[in-house]
RODRENZA-524509 format. One line per field, with one value per residue (C-alpha): residue number from 1; residue in three letters; chain; x, y negated, z negated. Coordinates in nm, 2 decimals. Example, Ala and Ser with C-alpha at 12.3 -4.5 7.8 and 13.67 -1.06 7.14 Angstrom:
BEGIN
n	c(1, 2)
res	c(ALA, SER)
chain	c(A, A)
u	c(1.23, 1.37)
v	c(0.45, 0.11)
w	c(-0.78, -0.71)
END
This chain:
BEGIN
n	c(1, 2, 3, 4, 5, 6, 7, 8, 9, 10, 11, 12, 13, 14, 15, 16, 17, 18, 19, 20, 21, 22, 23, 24, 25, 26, 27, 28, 29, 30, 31, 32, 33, 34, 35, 36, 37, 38, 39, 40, 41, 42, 43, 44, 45, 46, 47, 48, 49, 50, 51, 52, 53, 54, 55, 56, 57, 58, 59, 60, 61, 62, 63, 64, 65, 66, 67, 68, 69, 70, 71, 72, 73, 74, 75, 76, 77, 78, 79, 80, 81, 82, 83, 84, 85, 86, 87, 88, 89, 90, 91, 92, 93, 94, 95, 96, 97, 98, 99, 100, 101, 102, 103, 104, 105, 106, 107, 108, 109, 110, 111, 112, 113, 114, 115, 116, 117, 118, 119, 120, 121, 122, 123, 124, 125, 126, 127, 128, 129, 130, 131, 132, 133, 134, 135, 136, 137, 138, 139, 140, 141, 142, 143, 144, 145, 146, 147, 148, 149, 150, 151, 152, 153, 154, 155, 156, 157, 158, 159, 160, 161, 162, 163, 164, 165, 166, 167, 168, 169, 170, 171, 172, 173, 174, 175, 176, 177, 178, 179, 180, 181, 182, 183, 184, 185, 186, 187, 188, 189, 190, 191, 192, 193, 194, 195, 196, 197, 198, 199, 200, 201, 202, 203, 204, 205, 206, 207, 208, 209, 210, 211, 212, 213, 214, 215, 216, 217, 218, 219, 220, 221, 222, 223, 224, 225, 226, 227, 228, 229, 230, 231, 232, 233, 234, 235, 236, 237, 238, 239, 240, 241, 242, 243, 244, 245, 246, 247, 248, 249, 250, 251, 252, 253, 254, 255, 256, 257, 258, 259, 260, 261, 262, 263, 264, 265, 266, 267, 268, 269, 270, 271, 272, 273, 274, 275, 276, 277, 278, 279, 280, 281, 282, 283, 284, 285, 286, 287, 288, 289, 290, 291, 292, 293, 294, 295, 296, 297, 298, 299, 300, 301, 302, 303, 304, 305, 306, 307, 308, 309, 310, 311, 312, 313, 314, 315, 316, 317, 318, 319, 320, 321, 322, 323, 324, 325, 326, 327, 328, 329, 330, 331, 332, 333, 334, 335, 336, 337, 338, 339, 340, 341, 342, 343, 344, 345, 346, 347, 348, 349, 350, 351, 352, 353, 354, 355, 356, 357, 358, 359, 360)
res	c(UNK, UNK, UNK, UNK, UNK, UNK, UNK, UNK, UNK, UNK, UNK, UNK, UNK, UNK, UNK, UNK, UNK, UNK, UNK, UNK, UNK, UNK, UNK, UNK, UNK, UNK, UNK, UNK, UNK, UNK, UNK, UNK, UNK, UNK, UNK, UNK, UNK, UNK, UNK, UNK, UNK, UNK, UNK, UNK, UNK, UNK, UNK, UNK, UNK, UNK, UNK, UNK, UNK, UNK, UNK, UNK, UNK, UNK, UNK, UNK, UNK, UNK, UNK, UNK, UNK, UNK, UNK, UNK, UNK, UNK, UNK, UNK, UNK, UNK, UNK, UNK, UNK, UNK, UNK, UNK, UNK, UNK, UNK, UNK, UNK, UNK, UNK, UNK, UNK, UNK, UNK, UNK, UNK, UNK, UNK, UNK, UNK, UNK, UNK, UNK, UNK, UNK, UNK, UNK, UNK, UNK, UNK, UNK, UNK, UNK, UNK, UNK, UNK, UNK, UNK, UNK, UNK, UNK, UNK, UNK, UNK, UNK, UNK, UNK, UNK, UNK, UNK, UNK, UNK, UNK, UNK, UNK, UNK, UNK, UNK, UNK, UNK, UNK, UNK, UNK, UNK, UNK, UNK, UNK, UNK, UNK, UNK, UNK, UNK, UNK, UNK, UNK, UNK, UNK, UNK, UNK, UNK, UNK, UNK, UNK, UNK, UNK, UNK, UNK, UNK, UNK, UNK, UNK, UNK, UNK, UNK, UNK, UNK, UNK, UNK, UNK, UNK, UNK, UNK, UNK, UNK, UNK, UNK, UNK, UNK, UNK, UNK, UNK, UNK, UNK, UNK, UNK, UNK, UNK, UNK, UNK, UNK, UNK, UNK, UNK, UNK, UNK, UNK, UNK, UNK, UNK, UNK, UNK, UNK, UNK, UNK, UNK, UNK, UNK, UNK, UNK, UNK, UNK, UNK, UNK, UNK, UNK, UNK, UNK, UNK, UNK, UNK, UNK, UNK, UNK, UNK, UNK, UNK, UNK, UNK, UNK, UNK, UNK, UNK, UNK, UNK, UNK, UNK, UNK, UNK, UNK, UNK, UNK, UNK, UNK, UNK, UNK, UNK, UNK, UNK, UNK, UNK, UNK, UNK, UNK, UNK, UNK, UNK, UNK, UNK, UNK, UNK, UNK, UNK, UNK, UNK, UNK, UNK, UNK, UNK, UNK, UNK, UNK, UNK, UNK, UNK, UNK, UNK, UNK, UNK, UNK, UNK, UNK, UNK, UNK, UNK, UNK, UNK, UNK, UNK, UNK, UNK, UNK, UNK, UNK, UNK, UNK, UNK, UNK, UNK, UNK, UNK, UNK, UNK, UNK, UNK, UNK, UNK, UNK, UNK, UNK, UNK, UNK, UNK, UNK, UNK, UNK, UNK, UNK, UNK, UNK, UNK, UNK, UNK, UNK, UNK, UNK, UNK, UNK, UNK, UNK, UNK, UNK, UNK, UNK, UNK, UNK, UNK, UNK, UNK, UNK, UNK, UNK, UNK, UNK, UNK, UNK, UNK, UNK, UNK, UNK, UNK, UNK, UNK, UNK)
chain	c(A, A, A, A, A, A, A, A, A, A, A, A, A, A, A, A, A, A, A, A, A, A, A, A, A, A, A, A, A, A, A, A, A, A, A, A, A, A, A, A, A, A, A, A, A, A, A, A, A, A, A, A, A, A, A, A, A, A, A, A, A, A, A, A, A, A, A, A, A, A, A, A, A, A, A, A, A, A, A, A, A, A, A, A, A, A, A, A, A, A, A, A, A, A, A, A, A, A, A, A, A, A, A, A, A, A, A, A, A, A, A, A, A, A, A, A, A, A, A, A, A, A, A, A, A, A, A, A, A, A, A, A, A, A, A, A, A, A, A, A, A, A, A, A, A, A, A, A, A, A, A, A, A, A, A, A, A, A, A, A, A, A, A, A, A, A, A, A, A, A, A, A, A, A, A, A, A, A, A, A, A, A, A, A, A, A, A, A, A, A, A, A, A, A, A, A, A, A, A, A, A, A, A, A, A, A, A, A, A, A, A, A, A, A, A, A, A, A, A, A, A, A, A, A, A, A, A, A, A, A, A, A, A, A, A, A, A, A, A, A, A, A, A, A, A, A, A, A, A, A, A, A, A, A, A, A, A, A, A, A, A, A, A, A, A, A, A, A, A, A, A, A, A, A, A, A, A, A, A, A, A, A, A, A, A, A, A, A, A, A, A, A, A, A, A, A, A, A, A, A, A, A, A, A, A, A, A, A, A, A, A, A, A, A, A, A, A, A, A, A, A, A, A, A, A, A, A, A, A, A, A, A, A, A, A, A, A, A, A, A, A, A, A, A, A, A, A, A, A, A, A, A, A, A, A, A, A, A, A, A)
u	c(-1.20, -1.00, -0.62, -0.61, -0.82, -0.66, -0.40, -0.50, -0.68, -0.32, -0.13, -0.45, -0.39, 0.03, -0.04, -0.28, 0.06, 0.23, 0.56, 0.56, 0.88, 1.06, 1.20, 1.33, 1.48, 1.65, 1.82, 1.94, 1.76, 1.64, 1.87, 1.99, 1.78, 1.48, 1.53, 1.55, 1.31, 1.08, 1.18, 1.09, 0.72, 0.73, 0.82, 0.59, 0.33, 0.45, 0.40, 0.08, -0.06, 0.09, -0.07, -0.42, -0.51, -0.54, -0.31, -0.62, -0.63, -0.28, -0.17, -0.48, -0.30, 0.01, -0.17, -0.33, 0.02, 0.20, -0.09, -0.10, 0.26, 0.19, -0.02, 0.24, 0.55, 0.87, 0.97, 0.80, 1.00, 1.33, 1.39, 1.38, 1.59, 1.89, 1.79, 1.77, 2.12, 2.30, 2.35, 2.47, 2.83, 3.07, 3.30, 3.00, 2.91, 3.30, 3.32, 3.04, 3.14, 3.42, 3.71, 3.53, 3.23, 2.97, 2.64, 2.45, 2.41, 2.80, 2.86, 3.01, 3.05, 3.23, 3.03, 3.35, 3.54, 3.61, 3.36, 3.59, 3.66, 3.28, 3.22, 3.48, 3.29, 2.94, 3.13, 3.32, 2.97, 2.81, 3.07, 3.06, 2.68, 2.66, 2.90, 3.12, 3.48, 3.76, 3.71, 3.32, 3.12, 2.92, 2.69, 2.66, 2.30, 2.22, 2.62, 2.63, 2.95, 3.10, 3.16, 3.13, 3.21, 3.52, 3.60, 3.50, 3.75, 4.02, 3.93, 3.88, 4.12, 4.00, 3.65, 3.44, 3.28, 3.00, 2.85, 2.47, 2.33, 2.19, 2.39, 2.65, 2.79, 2.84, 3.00, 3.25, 3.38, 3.42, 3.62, 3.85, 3.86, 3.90, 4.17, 4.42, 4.36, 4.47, 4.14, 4.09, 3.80, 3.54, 3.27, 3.00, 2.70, 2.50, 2.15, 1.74, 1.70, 1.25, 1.43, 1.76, 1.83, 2.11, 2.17, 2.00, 2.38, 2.49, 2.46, 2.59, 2.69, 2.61, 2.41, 2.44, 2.25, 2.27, 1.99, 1.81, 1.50, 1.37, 1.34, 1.12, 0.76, 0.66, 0.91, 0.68, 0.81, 1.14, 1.25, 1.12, 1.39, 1.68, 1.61, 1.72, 2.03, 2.13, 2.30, 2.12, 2.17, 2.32, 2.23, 2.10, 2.20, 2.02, 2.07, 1.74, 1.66, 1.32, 1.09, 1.04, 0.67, 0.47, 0.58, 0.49, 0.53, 0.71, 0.44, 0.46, 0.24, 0.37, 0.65, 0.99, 1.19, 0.87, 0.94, 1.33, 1.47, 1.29, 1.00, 0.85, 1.06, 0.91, 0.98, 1.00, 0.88, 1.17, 0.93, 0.83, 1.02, 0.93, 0.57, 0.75, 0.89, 0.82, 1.14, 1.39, 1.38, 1.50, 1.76, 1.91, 1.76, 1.93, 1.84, 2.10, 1.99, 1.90, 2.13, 2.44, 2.20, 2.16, 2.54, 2.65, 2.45, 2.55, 2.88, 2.81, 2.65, 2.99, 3.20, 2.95, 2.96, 3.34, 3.36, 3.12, 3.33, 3.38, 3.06, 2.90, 3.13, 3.02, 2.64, 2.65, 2.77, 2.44, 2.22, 2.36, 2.53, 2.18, 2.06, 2.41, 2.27, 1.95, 2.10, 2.33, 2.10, 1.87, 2.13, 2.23, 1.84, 1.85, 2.09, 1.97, 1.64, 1.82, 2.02, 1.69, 1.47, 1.73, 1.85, 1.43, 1.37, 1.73, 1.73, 1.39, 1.16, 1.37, 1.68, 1.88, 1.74, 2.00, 1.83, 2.01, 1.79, 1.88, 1.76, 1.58)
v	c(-15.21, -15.30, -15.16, -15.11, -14.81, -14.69, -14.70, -14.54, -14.24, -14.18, -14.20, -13.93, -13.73, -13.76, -13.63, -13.34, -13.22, -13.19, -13.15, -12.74, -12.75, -12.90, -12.61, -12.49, -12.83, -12.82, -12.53, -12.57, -12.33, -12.51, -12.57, -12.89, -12.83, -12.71, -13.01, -13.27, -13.13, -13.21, -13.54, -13.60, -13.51, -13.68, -14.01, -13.96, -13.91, -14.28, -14.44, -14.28, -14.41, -14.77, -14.80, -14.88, -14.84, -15.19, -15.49, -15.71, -15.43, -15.45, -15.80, -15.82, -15.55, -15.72, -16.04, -15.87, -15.71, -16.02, -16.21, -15.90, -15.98, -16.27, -16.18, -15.94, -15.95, -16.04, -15.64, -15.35, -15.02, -15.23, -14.95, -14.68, -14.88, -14.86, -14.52, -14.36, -14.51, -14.80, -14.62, -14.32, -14.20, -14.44, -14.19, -13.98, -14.33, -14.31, -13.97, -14.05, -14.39, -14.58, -14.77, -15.06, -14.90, -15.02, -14.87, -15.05, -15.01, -15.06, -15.11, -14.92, -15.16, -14.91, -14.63, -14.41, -14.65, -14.47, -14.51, -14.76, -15.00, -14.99, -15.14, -15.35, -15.54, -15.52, -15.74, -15.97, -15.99, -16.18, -16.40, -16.49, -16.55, -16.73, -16.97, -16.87, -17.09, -17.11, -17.30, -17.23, -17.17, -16.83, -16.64, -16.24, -16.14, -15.77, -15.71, -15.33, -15.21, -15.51, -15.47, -15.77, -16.03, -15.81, -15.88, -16.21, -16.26, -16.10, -16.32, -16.64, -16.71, -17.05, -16.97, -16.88, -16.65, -16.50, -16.12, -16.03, -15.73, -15.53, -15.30, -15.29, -14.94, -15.21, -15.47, -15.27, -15.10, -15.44, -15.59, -15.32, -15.38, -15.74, -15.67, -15.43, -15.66, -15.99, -16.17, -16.47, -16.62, -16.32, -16.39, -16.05, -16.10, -15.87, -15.96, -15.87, -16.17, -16.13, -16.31, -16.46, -16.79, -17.00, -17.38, -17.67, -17.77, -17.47, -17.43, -17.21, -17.32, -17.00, -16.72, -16.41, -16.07, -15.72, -15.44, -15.63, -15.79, -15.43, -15.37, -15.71, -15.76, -16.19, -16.34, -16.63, -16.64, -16.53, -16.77, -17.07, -16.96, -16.90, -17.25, -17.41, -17.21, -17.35, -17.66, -17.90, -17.79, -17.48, -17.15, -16.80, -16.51, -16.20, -15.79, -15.59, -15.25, -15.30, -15.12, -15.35, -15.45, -15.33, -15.36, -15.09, -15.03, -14.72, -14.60, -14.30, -14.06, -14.20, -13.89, -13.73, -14.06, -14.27, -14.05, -13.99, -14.27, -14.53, -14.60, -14.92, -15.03, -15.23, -15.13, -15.51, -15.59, -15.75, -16.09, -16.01, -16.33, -16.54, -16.59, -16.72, -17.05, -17.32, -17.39, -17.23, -17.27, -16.97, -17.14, -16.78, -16.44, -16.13, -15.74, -15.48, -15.15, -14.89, -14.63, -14.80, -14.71, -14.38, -14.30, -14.45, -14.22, -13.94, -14.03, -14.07, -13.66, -13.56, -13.65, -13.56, -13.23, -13.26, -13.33, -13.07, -13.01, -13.32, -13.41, -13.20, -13.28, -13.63, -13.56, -13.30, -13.64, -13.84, -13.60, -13.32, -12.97, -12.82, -13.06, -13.10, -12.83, -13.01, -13.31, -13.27, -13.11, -13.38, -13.64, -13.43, -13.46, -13.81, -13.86, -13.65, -13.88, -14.18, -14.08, -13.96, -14.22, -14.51, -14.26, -14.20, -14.36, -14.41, -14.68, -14.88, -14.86, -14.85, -15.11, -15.37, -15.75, -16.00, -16.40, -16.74, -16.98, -17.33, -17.56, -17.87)
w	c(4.46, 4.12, 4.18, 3.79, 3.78, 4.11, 3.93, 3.62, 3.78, 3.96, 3.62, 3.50, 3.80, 3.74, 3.35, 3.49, 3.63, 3.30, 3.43, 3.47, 3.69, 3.35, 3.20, 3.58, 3.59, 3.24, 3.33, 3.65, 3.83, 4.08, 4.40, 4.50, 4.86, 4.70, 4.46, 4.72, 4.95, 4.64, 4.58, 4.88, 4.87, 4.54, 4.71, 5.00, 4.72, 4.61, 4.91, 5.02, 4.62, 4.73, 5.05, 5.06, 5.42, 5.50, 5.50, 5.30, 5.01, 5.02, 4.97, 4.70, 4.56, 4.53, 4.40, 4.15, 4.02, 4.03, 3.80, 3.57, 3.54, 3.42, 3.11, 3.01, 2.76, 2.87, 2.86, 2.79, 2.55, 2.55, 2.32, 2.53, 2.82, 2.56, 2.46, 2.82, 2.94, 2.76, 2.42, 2.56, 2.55, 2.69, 2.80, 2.95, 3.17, 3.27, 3.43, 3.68, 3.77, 3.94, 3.76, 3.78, 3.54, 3.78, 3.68, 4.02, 4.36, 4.51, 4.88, 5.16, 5.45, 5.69, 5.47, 5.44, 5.16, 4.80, 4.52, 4.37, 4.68, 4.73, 4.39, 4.41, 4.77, 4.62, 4.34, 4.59, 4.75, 4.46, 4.42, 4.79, 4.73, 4.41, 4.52, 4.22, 4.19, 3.92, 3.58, 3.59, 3.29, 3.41, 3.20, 3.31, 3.19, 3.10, 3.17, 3.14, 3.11, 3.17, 3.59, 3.65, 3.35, 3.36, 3.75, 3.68, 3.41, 3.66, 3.96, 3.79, 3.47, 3.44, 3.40, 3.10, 3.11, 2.84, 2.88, 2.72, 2.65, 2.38, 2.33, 2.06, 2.27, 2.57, 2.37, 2.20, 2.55, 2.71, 2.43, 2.46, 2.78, 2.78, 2.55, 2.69, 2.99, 2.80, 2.91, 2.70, 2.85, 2.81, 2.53, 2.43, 2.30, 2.20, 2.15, 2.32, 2.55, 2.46, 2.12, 2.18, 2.31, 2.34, 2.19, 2.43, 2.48, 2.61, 2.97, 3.28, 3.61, 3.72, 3.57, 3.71, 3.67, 3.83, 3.75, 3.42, 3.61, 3.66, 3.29, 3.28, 3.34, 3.27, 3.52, 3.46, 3.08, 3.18, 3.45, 3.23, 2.99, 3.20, 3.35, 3.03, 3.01, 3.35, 3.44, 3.72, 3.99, 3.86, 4.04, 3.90, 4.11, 4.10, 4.22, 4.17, 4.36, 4.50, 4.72, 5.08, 5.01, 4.72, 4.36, 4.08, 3.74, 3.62, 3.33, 3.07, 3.20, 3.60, 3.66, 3.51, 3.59, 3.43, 3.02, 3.11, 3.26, 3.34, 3.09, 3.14, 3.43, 3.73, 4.09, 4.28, 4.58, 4.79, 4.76, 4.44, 4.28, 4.55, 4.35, 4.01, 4.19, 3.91, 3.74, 3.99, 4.35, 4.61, 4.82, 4.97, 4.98, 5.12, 5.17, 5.12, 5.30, 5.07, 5.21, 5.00, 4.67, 4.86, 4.91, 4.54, 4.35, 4.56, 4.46, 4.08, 4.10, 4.28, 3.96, 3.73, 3.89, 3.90, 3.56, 3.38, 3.09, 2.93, 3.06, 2.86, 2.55, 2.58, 2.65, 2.31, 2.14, 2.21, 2.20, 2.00, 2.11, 2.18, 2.40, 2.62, 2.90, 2.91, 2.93, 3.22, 3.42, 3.38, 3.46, 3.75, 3.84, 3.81, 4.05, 4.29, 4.26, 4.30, 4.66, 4.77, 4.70, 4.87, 5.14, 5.24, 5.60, 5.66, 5.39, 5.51, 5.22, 4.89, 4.93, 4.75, 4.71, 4.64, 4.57, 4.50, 4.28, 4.25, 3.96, 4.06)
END
């Protein structure tokens, strides 16, 4: 049975749907228990459409996703990945999110510690993993708002350190940041990585990158070019979400986070990278149970909540003083989506994939 028009008679059937509850949604007239009670079914929905029954179907499956991947661009409505969440409001991003700005899955190792300790330990955690020491030259790809090249900067004032993203909204708050700190050893760039690359003689002894692989689809393509920006024997670190053992695409047409937040994402498969071995080997590989996901974003809807007011100053700024209800209730709904999904099966299905590559 070809999985591609399994696939597409699911995205047909998803469409059918047309998204009636919308309008609820946008308003905020759906409860919180009636929301999540429908998430829920919504992801149980997922994982019934992901299973095929039987373990041969399913690992064909998988095969045939990973080759697709292969004949693919390197990413897919870059566009709308800036558009749905990098180029909105800095100070929006700021009143949901710890001091650290850390848009990613942070960690709760006792699972009572503050939003902002439980950033501050998912950070330690990668530099613990990557092998990171003082006077490196360390390149953070996809860098958000700066959580990391900015700890990095903090931790290890000898190193250099060089941030890339596209978005100009990203750069500028990092500078500023780097700045009032008195960092001198922070670089931002702000370029698309499908057409930027760096000089032959410019290379990282580390290169790490939290949350960017899920807005790629050629890892092929893509690990063949971070290769050359890494010194031998050089590492790449990475932090994806992924879904324990079947990957997906997030397509228009898919669901409400497919058009809001997510268009053209991929969902990994915690082995998903595993299959794009050529110029990077895995030396380390390790799963972060999705609960701390789950907990995070349950966090990020209590200060959102918290801070309604400017909140909705901030949103009317992106998307204009008509849209700011919308808009916060769909961020709200977001949210929601995201503690549910990790939370579902006490943090089993959906979870956290951490991987060390080594160049040969």
């Amino acid at each position: 049975m070809s999985t591609n028009n399994s696939d597409n008679n699911n995205n047909q059937v998803a469409n059918a749907k047309s998204f009636w509850y919308e309008p609820l949604l946008d308003r905020g007239l759906v409860p919180d228990f009636v929301l999540r009670m429908a998430i829920r079914s919504l992801l149980k929905e997922r994982l019934d459409w992901i299973n095929l029954g039987e373990v041969e179907k399913n690992c064909q499956r998988k095969f045939d996703f990973v080759n697709s991947l292969k004949e693919r661009p390197i990413a897919e409505h870059t566009d709308k990945a800036n558009e749905q969440h990098y180029e909105v409001s800095t100070e929006f991003i700021k009143v949901c999110l710890g001091k650290r700005m850390k848009y990613s899955s942070c960690l709760f190792p006792k699972g009572n510690e503050s939003l902002d300790i439980a950033e501050e330990a998912m950070l330690e955690s990668y530099c613990v993993k990557a092998q990171v020491s003082d006077g490196m030259e360390i390149l953070d790809l996809g860098c958000g708002w700066g959580s990391l090249s900015l700890y990095l900067c903090e931790k290890y004032p000898n190193a250099k350190i060089t941030a890339l993203s596209n978005s100009s909204t990203q750069r500028e708050y990092i500078e500023s940041i780097a700045k009032q700190n008195g960092f001198e050893n922070l670089k931002v760039i702000t370029a698309n990585i499908k057409e930027f690359d760096f000089d032959s003689s410019n290379q990282f002894d580390r290169i790490m990158t939290v949350e960017m692989f899920e807005h790629m689809k050629n890892y092929e393509f893509l690990f063949e070019k971070i290769s050359k920006w890494i010194k031998p024997k050089g590492l790449l670190f990475i932090h994806v979400f992924c879904h324990v053992d079947q990957p997906y695409d997030f397509t228009l047409g898919d669901g409400w986070m497919s058009k809001y937040f997510f268009t053209g994402g991929t969902m990994p498969s915690v082995d998903l990278f595993l299959y794009f071995q050529r110029q990077l080997r895995l030396v380390n590989q390790w799963v972060v149970n999705g609960k701390h996901y789950g907990k995070t974003s349950e966090e990020w809807l209590k200060l959102l909540d918290k801070n309604k007011k400017p909140a909705m100053e901030y949103l009317a700024k992106t998307y204009g003083k008509e849209n700011a209800v919308v808009w916060y209730y769909r961020w709200r709904t977001f949210y929601l989506a995201v503690a549910e999904m990790f939370n579902y099966d006490n943090g089993n299905i959906w979870c956290v994939g951490h991987y060390l590559f080594e160049k040969e």
